[in-house]
DRENDO-1510 file (C-alpha; in Angstrom, 1 decimal, always signed):
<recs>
REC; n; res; u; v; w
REC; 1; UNK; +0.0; +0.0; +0.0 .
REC; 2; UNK; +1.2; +3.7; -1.1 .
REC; 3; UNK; -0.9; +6.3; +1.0 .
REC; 4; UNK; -3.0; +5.8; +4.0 .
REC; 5; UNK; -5.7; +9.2; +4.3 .
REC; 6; UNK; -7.1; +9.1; +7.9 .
REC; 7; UNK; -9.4; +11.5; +7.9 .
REC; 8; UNK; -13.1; +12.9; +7.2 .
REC; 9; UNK; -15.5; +12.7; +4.5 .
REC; 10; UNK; -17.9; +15.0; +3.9 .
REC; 11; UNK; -21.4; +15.1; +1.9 .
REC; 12; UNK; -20.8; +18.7; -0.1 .
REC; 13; UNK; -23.8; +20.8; -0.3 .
REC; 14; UNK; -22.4; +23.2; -3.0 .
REC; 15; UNK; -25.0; +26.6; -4.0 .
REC; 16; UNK; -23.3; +28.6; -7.2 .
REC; 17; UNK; -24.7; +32.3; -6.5 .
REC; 18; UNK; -23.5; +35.7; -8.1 .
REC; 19; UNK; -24.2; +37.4; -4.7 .
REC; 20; UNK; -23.9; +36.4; -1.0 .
REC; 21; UNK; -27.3; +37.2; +0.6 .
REC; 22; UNK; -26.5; +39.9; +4.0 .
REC; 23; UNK; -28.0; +39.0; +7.1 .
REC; 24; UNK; -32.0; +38.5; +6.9 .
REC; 25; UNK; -31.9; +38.5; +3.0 .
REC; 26; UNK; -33.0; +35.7; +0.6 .
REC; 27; UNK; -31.4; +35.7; -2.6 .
REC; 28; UNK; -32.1; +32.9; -5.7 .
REC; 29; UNK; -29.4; +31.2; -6.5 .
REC; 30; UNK; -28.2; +30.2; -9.9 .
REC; 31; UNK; -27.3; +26.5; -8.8 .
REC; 32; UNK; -26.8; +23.8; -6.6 .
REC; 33; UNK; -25.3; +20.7; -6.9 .
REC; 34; UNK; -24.7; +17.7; -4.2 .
REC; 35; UNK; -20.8; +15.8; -4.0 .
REC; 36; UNK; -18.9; +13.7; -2.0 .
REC; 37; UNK; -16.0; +16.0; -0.3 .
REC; 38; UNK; -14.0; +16.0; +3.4 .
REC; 39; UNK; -10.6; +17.0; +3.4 .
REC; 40; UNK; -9.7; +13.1; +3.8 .
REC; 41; UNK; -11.8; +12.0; +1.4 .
REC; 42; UNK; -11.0; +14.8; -1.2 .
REC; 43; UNK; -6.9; +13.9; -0.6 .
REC; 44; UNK; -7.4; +10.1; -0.8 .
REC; 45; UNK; -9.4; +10.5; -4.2 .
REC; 46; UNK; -6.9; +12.9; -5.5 .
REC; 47; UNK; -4.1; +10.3; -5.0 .
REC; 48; UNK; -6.2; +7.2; -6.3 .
REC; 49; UNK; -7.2; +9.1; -9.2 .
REC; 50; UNK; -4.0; +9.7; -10.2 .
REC; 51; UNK; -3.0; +5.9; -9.5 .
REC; 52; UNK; -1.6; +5.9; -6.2 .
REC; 53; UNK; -2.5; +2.8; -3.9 .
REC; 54; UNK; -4.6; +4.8; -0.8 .
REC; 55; UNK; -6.6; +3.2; +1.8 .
REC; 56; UNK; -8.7; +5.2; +4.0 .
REC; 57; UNK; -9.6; +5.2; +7.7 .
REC; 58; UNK; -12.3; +6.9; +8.6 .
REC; 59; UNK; -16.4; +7.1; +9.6 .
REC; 60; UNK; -19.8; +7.6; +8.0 .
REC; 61; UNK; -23.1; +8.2; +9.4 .
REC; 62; UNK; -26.0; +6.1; +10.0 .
REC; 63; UNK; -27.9; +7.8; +7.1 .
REC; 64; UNK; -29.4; +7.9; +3.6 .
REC; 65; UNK; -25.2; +9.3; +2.6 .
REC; 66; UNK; -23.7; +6.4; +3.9 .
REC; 67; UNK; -23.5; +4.4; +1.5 .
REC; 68; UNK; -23.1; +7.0; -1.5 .
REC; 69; UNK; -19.8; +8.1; +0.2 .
REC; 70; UNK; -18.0; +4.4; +0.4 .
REC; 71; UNK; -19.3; +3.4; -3.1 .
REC; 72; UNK; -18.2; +7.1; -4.3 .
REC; 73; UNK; -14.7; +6.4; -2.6 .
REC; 74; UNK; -14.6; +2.6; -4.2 .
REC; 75; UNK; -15.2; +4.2; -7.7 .
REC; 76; UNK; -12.3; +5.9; -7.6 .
REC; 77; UNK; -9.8; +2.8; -6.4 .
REC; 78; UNK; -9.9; +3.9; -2.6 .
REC; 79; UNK; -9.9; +1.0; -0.5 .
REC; 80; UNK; -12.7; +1.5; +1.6 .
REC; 81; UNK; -12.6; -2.0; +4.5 .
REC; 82; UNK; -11.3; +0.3; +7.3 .
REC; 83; UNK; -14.4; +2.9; +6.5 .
REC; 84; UNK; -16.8; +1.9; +9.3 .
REC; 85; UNK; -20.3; +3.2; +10.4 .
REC; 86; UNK; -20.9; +5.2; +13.4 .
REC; 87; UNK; -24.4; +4.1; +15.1 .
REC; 88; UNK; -27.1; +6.7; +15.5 .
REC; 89; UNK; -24.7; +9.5; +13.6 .
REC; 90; UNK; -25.3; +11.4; +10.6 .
REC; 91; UNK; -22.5; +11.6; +8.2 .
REC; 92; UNK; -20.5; +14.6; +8.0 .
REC; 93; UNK; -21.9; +17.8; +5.8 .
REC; 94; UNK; -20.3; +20.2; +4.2 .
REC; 95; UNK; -23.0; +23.5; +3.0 .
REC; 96; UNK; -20.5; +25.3; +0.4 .
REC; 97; UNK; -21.5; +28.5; -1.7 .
REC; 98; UNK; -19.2; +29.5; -4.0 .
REC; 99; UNK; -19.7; +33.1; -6.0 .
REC; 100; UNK; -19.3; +34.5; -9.4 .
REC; 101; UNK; -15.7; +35.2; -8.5 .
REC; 102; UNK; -15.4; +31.3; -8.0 .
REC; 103; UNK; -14.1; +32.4; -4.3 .
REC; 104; UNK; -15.4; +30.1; -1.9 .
REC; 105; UNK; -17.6; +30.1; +2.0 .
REC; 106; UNK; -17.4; +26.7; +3.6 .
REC; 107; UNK; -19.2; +25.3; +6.7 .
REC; 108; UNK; -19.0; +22.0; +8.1 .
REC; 109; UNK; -20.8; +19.3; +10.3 .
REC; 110; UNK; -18.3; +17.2; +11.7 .
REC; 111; UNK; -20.9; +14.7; +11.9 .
REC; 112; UNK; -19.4; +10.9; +12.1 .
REC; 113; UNK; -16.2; +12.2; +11.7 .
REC; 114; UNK; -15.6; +13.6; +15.0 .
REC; 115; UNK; -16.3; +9.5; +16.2 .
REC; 116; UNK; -13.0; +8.7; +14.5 .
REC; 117; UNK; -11.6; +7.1; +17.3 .
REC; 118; UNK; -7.6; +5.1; +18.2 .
REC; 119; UNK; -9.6; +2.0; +18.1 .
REC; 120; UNK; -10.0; +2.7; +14.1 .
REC; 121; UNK; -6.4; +2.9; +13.7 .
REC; 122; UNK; -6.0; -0.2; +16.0 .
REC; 123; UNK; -8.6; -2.4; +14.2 .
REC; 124; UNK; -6.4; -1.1; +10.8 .
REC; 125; UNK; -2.5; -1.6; +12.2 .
REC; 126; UNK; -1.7; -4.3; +10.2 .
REC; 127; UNK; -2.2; -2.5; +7.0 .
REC; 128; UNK; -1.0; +0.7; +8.4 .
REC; 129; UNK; +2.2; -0.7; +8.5 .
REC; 130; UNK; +2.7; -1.5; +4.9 .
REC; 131; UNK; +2.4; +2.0; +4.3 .
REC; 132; UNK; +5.1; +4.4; +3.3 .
REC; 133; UNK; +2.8; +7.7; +3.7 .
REC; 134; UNK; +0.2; +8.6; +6.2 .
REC; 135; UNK; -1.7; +11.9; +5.7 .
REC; 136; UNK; -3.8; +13.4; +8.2 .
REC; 137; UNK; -6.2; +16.9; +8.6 .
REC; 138; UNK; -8.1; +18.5; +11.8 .
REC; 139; UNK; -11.4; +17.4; +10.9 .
REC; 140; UNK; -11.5; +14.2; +13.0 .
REC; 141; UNK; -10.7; +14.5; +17.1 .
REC; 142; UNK; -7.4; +15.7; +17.8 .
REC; 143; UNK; -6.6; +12.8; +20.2 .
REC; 144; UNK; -6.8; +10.7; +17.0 .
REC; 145; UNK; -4.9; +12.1; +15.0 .
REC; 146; UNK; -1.8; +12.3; +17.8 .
REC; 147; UNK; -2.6; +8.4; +18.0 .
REC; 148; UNK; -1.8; +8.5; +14.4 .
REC; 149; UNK; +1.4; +10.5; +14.8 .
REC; 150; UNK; +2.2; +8.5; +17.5 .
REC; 151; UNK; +1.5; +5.4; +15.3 .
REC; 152; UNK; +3.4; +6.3; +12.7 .
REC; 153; UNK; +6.9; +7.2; +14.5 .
REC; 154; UNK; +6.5; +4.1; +16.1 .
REC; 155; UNK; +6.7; +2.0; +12.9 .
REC; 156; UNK; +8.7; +4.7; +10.5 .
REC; 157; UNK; +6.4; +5.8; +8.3 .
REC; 158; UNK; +6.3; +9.1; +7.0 .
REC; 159; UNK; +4.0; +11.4; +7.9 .
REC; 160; UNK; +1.9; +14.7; +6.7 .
REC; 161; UNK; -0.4; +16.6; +8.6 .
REC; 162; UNK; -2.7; +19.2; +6.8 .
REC; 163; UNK; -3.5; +21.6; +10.0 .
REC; 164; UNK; -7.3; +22.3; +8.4 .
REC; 165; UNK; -9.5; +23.3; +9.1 .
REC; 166; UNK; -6.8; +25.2; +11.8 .
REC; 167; UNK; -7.2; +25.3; +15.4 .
REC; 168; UNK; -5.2; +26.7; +17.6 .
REC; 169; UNK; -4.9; +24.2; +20.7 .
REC; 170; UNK; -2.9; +21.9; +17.7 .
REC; 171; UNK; +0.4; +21.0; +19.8 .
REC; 172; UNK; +2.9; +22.1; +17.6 .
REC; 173; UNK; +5.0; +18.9; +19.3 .
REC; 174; UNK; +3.0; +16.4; +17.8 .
REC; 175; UNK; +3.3; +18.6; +14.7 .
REC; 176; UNK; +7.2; +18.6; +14.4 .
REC; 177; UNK; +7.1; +14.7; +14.8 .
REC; 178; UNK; +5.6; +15.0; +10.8 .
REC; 179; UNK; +7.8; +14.9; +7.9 .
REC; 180; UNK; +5.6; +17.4; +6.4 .
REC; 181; UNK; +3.5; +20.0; +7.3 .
REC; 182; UNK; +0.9; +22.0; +4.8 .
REC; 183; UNK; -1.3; +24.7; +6.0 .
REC; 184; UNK; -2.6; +27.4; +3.6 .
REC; 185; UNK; -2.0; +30.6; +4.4 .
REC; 186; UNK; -5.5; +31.3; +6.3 .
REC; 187; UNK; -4.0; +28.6; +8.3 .
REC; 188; UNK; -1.0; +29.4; +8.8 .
REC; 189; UNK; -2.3; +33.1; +9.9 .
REC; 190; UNK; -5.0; +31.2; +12.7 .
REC; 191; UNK; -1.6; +28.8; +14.2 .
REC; 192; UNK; +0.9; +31.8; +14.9 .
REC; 193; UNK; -0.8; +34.9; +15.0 .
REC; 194; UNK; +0.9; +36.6; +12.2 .
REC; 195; UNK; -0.3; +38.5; +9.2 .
REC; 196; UNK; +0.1; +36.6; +5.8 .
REC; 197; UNK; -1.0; +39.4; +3.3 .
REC; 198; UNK; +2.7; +39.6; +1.6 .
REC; 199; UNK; +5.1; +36.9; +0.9 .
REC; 200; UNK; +7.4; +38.8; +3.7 .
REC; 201; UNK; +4.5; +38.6; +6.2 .
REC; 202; UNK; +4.2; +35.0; +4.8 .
REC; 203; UNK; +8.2; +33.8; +5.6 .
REC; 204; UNK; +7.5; +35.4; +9.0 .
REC; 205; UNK; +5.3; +33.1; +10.0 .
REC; 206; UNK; +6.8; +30.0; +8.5 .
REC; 207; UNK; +10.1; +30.8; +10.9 .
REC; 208; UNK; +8.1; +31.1; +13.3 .
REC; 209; UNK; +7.2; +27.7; +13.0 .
REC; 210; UNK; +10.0; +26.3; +11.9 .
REC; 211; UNK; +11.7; +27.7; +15.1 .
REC; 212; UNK; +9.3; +25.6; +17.2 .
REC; 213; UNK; +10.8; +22.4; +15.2 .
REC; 214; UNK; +9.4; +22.3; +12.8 .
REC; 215; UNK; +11.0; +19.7; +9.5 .
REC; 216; UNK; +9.1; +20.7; +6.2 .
REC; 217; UNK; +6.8; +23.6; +6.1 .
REC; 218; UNK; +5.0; +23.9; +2.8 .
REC; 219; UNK; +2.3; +26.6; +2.4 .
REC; 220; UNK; +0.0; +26.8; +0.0 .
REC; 221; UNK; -0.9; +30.6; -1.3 .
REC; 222; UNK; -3.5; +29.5; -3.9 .
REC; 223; UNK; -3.1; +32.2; -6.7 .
REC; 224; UNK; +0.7; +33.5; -5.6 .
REC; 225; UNK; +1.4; +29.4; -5.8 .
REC; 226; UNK; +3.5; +27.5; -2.8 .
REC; 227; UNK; +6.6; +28.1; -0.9 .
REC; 228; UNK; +8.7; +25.3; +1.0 .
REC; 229; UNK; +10.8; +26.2; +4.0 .
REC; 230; UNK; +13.3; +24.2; +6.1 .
REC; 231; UNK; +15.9; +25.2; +7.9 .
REC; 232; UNK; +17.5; +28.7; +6.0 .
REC; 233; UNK; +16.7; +27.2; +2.7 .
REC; 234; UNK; +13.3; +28.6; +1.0 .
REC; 235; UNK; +12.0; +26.6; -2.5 .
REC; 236; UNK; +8.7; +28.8; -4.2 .
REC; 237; UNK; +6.6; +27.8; -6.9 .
REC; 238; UNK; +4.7; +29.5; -9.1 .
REC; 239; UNK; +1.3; +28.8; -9.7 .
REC; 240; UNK; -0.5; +27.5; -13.1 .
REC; 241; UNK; -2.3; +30.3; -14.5 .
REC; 242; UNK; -6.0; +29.0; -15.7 .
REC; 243; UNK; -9.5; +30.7; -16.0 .
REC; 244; UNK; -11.3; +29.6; -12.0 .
REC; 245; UNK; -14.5; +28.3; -12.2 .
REC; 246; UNK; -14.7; +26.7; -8.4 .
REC; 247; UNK; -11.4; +27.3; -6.0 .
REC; 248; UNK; -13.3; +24.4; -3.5 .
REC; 249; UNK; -11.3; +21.5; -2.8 .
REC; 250; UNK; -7.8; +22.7; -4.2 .
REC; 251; UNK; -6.2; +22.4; -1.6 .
REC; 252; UNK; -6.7; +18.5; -1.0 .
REC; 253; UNK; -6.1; +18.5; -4.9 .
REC; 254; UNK; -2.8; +19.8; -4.2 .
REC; 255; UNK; -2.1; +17.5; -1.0 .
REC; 256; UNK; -3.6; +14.3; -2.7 .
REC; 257; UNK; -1.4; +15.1; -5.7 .
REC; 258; UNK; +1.9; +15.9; -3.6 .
REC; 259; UNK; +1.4; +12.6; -1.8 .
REC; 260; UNK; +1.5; +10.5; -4.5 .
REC; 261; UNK; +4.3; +12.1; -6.4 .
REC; 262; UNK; +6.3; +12.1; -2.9 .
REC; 263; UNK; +5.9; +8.2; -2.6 .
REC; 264; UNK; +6.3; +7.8; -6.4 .
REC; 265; UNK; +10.1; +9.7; -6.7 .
REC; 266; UNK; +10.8; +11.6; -3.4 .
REC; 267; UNK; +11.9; +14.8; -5.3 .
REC; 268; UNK; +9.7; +17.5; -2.9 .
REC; 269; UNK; +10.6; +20.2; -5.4 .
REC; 270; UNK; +9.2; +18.4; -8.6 .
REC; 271; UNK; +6.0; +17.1; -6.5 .
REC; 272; UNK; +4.9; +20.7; -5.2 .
REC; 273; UNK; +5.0; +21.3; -8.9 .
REC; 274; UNK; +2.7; +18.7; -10.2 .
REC; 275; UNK; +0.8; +19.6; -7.0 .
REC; 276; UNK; +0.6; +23.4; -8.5 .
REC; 277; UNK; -0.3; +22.4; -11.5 .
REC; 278; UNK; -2.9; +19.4; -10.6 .
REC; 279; UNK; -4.8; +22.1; -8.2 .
REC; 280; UNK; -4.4; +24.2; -10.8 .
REC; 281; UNK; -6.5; +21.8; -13.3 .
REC; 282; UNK; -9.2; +21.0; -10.6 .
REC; 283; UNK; -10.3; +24.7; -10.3 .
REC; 284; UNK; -11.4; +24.4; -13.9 .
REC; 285; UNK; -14.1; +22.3; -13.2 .
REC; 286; UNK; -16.9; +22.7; -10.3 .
REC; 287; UNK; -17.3; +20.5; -7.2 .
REC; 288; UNK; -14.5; +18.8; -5.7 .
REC; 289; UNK; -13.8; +15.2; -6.2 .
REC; 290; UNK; -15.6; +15.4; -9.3 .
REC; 291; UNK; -13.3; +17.9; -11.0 .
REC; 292; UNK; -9.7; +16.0; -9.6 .
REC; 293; UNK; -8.2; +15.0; -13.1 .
REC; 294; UNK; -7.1; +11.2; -13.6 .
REC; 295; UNK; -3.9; +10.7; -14.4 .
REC; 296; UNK; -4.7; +10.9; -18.4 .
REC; 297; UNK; -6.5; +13.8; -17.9 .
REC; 298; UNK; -3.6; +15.9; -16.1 .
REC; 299; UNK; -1.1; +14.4; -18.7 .
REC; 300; UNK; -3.1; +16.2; -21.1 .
REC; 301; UNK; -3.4; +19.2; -19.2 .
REC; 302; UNK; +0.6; +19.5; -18.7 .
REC; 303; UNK; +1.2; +19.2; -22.1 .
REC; 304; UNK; -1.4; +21.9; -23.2 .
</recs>
């Protein structure tokens, strides 16, 4: 097995509007449209679709979404026996809107998610360890996901953690046991404090991590691209220029992509860059999942 996502998944409720309504108005909208998403879900897919071996940890509800979400994951070549059901839960939802500017307002139900418990790592250990990348977000209990760190030092298998949605009590200890560590700049703003409006603002704040131990910072800046910091040593990359359509979901675009790029050749330079470019491409499309390119797809994309 390549990848390992533990993490959420999310039932996207997605409304396409060309104005956000102010308190106490109702506006029409122009659209809706209903997806699978969660940052978990969206990273795992990104990585399948593009060929990687991922399995996925995590928990539905017991609802009417249930079952869309597995076979939705199983479509796509996720392995999906370690996705288990929480009794008497609903599965997490995710209400998006997304504006004529294809900018993006995102709120979510933690739902079954937040039931993602050590005993689901426990009941998957044996395949865990056959892994050579785990990849974890915030939007499963925080206790988990340091049993996952934990987990994963303990057998040597490399780690990235994707601080999102952020929260501030994250224990930036259990954060510098990760090989990797990718907030976006919103993040990256809600974990230290800092302003991020200028790429000197932004380098700020990444030492400021990096001075707490941090091994691998990489930020994503959406439109201004990605920057890499370690050490004194600071790697940017531009982004892809292409006409937006719906910014949801890029960054697990970029994550899922990075993953399976890392595990493929181990050249972080060359994988933020297909990462760049693969977020990039699923920007050009609406929804999520649903606009991640397969690996044909972005070959074709590259070379246009």
């Amino acid at each position: 097995m390549d990848i390992a996502v533990i993490g959420s998944n999310m039932v996207d409720l997605i409304t396409y509007t060309n104005t956000m309504p102010k308190a106490g108005e109702t506006l029409e909208a122009e659209d809706f449209a209903l997806g699978c998403g969660g940052k978990g879900a969206n990273q795992a897919v990104a990585a399948a679709k593009l060929g990687a071996d991922v399995m996925m940890v995590s928990k539905v509800g017991e609802d009417l979404f249930a079952e869309n979400t597995v076979k939705n994951l199983q479509q796509y070549g996720v392995d999906t026996r370690f996705v288990s059901v929480a009794p008497g839960t609903s599965s997490g939802v995710a209400p998006i809107f997304v504006d004529d500017q294809s900018q993006n307002r995102i709120l979510i139900i933690k739902g079954a998610n937040a039931q993602l418990s050590p005993a689901d790592i426990d009941a998957a250990a044996e395949d865990l360890r056959r892994c050579k990348l785990l990849v974890l977000q915030l939007e499963i209990p925080l206790p988990t996901v340091y049993y996952a760190i934990d987990f994963a030092r303990q057998h040597g298998i490399s780690l990235i953690l994707n601080p999102a949605p952020a929260v501030a009590e994250l224990d930036i200890d259990y954060a510098c046991q990760c090989d990797f560590f990718m907030p976006n700049e919103t993040e990256l703003e809600i974990l230290t404090g800092l302003p991020v409006s200028s790429e000197e603002e932004v380098l700020r704040a990444g030492q400021m991590l990096l001075g707490r131990g941090l091994k691998n910072l990489i930020i994503t800046l959406g439109s201004r691209g990605s920057v890499w910091m370690r050490d004194d040593a600071v790697h940017r990359v531009s982004p892809t220029p292409v006409n937006a359509v719906d910014t949801s979901g890029a960054g697990d675009a970029f994550i899922g992509c990075f993953a399976h790029f890392l595990v493929q050749h181990g050249d972080v330079a060359q994988a933020m860059q297909s990462a760049s470019a693969y977020a990039a491409c699923s920007v050009t499309g609406r929804g999520t999942q649903r606009s991640y390119p397969d690996a044909d797809t972005f070959h074709r994309f590259l070379n246009d």
